[in-house]
C-alpha positions as CSV (number, residue, x, y, z in Angstrom):
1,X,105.1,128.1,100.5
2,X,108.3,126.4,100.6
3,X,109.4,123.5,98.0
4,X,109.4,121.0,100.3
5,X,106.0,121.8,101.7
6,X,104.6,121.8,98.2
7,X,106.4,118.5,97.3
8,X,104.5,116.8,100.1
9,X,101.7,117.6,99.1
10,X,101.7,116.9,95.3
11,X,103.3,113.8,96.0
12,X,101.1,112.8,98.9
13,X,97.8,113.0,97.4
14,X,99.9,111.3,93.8
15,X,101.2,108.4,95.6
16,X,98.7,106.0,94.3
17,X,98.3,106.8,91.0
18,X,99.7,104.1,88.1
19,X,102.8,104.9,87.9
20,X,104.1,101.5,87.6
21,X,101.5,100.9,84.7
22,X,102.5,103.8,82.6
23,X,106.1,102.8,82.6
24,X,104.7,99.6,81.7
25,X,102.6,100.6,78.9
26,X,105.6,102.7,77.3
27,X,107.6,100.0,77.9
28,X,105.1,97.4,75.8
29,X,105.1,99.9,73.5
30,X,109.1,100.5,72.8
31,X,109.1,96.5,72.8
32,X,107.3,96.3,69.6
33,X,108.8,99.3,67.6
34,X,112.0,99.8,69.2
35,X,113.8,100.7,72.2
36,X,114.6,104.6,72.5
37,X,117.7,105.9,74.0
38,X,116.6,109.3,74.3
39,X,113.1,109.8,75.7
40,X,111.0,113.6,76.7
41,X,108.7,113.7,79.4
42,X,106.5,116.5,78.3
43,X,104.6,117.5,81.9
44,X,107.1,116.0,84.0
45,X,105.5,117.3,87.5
46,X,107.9,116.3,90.2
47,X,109.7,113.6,88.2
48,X,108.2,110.8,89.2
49,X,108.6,109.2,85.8
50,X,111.4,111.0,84.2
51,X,113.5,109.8,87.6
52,X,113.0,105.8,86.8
53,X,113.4,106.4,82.9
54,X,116.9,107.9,84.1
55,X,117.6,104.8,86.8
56,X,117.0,102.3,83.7
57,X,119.7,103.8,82.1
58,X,117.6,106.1,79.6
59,X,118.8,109.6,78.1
60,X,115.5,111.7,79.3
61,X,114.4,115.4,79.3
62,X,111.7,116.3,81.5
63,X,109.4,119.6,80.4
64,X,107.3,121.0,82.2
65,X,106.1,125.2,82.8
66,X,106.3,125.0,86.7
67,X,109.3,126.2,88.1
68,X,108.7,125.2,91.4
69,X,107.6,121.3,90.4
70,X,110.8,121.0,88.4
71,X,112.6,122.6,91.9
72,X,110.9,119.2,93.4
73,X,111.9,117.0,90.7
74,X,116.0,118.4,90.7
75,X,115.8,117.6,94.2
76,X,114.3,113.9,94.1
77,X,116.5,113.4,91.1
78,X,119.7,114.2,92.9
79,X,118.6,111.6,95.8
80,X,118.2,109.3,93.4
81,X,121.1,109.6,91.1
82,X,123.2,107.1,93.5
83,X,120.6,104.3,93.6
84,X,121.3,102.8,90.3
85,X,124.6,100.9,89.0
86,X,127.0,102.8,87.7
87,X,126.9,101.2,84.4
88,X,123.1,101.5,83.6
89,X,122.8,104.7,85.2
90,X,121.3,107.4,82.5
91,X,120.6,111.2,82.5
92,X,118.3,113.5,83.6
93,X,118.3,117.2,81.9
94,X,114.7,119.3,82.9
95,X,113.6,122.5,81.5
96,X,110.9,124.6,82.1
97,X,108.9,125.3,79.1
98,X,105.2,125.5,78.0
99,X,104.5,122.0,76.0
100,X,102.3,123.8,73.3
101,X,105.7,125.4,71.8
102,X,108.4,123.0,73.1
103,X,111.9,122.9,71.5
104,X,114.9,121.0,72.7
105,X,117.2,122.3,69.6
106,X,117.4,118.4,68.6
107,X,115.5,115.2,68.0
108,X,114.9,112.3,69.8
109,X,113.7,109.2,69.7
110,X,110.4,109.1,71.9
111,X,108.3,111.4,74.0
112,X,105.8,110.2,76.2
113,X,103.2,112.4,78.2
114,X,101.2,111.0,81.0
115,X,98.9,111.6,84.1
116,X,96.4,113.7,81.6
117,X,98.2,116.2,80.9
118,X,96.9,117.1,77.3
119,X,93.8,117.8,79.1
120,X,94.8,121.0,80.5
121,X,95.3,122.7,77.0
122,X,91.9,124.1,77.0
123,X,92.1,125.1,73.5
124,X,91.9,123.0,70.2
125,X,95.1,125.3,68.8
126,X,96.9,124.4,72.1
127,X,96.5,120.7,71.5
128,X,97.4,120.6,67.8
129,X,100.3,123.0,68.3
130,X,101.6,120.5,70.8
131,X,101.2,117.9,68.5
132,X,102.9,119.8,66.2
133,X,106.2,120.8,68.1
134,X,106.4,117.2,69.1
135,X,106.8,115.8,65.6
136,X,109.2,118.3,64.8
137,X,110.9,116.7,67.9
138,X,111.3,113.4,66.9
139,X,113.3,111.4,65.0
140,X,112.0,109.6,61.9
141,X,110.4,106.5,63.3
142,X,110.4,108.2,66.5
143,X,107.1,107.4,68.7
144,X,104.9,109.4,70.6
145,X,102.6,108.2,73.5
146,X,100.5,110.2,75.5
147,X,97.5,109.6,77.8
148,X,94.2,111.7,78.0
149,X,91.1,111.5,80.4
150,X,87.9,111.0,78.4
151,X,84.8,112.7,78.1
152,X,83.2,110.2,80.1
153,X,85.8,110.4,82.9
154,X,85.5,114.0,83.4
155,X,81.3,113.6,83.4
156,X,81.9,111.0,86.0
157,X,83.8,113.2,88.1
158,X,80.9,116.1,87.8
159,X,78.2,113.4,88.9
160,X,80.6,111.6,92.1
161,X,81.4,115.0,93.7
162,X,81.9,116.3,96.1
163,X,85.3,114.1,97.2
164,X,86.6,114.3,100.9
165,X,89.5,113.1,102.4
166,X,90.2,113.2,106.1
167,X,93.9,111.5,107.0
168,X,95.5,112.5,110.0
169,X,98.5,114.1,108.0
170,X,96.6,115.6,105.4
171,X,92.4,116.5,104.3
172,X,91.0,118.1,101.7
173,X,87.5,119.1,100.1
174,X,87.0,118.8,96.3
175,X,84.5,119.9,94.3
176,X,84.1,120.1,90.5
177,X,81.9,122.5,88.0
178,X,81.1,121.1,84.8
179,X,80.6,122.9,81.7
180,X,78.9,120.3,79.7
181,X,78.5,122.7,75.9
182,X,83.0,122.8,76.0
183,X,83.2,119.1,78.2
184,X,85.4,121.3,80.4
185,X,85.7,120.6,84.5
186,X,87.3,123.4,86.6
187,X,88.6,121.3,89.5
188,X,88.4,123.5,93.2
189,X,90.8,121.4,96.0
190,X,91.1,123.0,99.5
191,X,93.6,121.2,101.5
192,X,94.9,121.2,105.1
193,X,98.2,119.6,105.3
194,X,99.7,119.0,108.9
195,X,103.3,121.1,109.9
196,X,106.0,118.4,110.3
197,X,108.1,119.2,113.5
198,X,105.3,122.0,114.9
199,X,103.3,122.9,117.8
200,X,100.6,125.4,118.5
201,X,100.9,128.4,121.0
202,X,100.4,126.3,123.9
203,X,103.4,124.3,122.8
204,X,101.4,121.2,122.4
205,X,98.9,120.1,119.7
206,X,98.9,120.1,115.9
207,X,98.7,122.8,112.8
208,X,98.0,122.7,109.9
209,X,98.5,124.8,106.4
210,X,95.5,125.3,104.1
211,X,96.3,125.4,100.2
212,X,93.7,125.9,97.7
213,X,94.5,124.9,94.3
214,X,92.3,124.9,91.0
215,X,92.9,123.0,87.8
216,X,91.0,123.1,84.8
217,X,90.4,120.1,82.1
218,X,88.9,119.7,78.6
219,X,88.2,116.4,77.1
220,X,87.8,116.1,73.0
221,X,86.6,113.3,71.2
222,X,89.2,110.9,69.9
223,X,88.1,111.4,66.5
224,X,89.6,115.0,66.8
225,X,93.0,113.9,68.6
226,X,93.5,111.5,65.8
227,X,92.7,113.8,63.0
228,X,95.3,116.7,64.9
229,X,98.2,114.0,65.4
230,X,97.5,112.9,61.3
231,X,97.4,116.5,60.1
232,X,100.4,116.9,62.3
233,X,102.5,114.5,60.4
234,X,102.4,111.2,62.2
235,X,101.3,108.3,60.0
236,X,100.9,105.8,62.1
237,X,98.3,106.8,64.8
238,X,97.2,103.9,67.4
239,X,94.5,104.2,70.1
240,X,94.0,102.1,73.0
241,X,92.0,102.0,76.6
242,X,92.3,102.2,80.1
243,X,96.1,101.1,80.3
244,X,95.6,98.1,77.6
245,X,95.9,97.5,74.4
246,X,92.4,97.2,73.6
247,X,90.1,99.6,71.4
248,X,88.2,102.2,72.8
249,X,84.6,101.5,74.6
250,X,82.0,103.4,75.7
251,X,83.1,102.8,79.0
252,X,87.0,103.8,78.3
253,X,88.1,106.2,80.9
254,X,91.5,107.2,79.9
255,X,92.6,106.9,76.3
256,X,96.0,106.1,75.1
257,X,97.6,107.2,71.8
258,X,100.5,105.9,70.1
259,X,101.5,108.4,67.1
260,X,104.9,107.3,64.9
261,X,106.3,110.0,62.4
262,X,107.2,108.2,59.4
263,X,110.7,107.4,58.3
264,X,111.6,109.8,55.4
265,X,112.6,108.7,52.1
């Protein structure tokens, strides 16, 4: 499948996701410990992020393990490079590794990693190595913020399925298996995208591509994220809900984590 067909897709059935609030949330949270100049995006997808960290003027490096994702996100960048002024204008460096051993061969001042991506390390090891390469990553004093679906969110998404969507440019079918003893979900998403600029046989009507994707998530209790971001190093380990700056509930959907690695001597 090509890049750009791929791109549509990702970034079709992502358009309505919170952005806007993540960048917020980061943003709250720089405001009250200190504003980073150079900032990693561990899970960058397509860029959507990284690309208006770089168009505020920050210094960011977006990680993530798909090649073809960070194809997209090159490609969006380099569209978007003109848009902001000259003299605010930051970078943009993306890499391709896998986050549970990420190195940049320096520190920096923040990482953030959003859109649930912690939940696809299926493994407690994964996590807490992850945690682990990130601290190594940061500066002293640096801050670490990172967002992860809950185990009620992933339960709810078990119990509301199947989900269908039917759009003239796009459908899918999605259906979700549970596995209640490891609170994992294996996500199945079959989806029939339309062909821009093509017509069938008869030279008249519409086609469409089918891509079937699956994505598996595990969801831990917070009480073991905080002990693997404490045991990794950070001192200072904050936890928040659904996008505010409120303590977890029973009904919290997405947790949010705020680590700092202490400053040395």
């Amino acid at each position: 499948m090509a890049y750009e067909q791929f791109s549509f897709v990702y970034d079709r059935l992502m358009e309505d996701m919170p952005y806007d609030e993540w960048l917020e949330f980061a943003g709250k949270c720089w405001q009250q410990h200190g504003e980073p100049r150079t900032v990693v995006d561990l899970g960058c997808g397509t860029g959507t992020l990284s690309i208006p960290l770089m168009q505020l003027g920050y210094e960011v490096i977006g990680i993530d393990l798909s090649e073809d994702m960070l194809a997209i996100a090159r490609g969006k960048a380099d569209d978007a490079a003109g848009l902001a002024p000259a003299a605010k204008r930051g970078s943009l460096l993306l890499l391709q590794q896998d986050i549970r051993e990420w190195s940049i061969g320096r520190t920096v001042d923040a990482v953030i990693s959003f859109c649930d991506c912690f939940n696809y390390l299926l493994e407690p090891e994964d996590l807490t190595a992850a945690f682990r390469h990130t601290y190594e990553a940061l500066k002293p004093g640096g801050m670490f913020i990172f967002d992860m679906h809950t185990p009620l969110q992933l339960r709810s998404y078990a119990e509301s399925q199947p989900f269908l969507l039917n759009e003239d440019d796009v459908a899918y079918i999605w259906t979700c298996d549970f596995d209640e003893e490891r609170c994992e979900i294996e996500h199945a998403l079959t989806l029939f995208v339309k062909e821009e600029e093509q017509q069938g046989k008869n030279g008249s009507g519409e086609r469409f591509y089918r891509v079937d994707e699956t994505h598996v998530q595990r969801a831990y209790p917070s009480a073991f994220i905080e002990k693997g971001l404490r045991e990794a190093g950070f001192s200072q380990v904050s936890v928040y809900s659904d996008f505010s700056f409120g303590g977890l509930t029973e009904a919290t959907e997405r947790a949010f984590y705020v680590a700092i690695k202490p400053i040395q001597g």
